[in-house]
N, C-alpha and C positions, 0 to 999 in steps of 0.2 A: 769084573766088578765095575759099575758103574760110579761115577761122582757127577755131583752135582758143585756148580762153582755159585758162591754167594756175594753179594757186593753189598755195601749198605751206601744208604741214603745222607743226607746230614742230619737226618732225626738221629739216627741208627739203626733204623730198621732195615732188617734183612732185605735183597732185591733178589730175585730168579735172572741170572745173568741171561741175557739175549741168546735166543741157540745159535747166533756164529759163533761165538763167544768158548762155546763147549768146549772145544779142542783145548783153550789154551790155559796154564797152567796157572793158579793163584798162588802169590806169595804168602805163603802162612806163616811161618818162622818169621818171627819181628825180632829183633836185638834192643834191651833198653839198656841202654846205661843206668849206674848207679852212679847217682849223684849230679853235678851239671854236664849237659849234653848239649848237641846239637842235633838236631833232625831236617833233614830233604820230606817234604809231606807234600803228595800231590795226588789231589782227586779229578776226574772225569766224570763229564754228564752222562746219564744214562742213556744207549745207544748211539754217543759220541755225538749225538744232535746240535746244533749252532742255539743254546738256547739263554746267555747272557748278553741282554743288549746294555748301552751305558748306563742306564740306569738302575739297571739290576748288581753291576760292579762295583756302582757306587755303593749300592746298599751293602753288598759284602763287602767290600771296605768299610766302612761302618759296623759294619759285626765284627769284623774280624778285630776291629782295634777296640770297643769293646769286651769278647773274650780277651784280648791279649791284656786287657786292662784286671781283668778280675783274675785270672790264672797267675797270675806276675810272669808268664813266659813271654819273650820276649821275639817278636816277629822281624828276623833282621834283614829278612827282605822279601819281595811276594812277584808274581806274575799271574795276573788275570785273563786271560783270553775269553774265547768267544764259548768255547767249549769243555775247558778242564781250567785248575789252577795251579799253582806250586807257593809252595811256602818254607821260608827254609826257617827254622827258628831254634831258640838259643832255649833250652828247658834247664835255669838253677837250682842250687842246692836247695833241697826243701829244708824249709822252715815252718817253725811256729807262727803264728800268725795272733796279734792282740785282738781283742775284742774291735777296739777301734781300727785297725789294720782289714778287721774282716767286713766293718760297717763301709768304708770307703771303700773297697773292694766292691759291693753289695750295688752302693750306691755308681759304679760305671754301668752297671746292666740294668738297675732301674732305669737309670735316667734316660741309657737307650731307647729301652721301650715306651717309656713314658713318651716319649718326642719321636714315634713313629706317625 
């Protein structure tokens, strides 16, 4: 039987992993906790290519603390390089969330975008 290994992007769209790539095995099996967690999250460029220069870090610095601002998870510490990142971050207890809770929520990702 043959398999195919998939990666996704930061859109989420699927990727056709590289054929060196074939041999090796993808982690399927995720563990979530119920309730607050913590998670190690670490993505790679496609082809492992050198393709964040400074100022492409900076801007995901800037999204990232944006998402961290609207999700309420909490990013409690990160590693940018040239080529993948790491993110270890803290995910609490969900809650409900107020109308106004979810407006100022709303309002870290507009205003992101709005000031790109």
């Amino acid at each position: 039987m043959t398999s195919a290994h998939f990666y996704m992007d930061v859109s989420g769209r699927a990727l056709a992993a590289p054929s060196r790539w074939t041999g090796r095995r993808v982690r399927t099996k995720r563990i979530k906790e119920q309730g607050r967690a913590y998670y190690h999250v670490i993505s790679r460029v496609v082809d492992r290519r050198f393709a964040f220069n400074d100022d492409e870090k900076e801007r995901f610095r800037k999204i990232m603390r944006a998402v961290e601002a609207f999700t309420g998870v909490d990013v409690l510490t990160y590693a940018n390089m040239d080529n993948h990142f790491h993110l270890l971050l803290h995910v609490p207890e969900p809650k409900t969330l107020s109308d106004q809770e979810l407006i100022e929520r709303l309002g870290h990702l507009y205003g992101f975008f709005q000031l790109r």
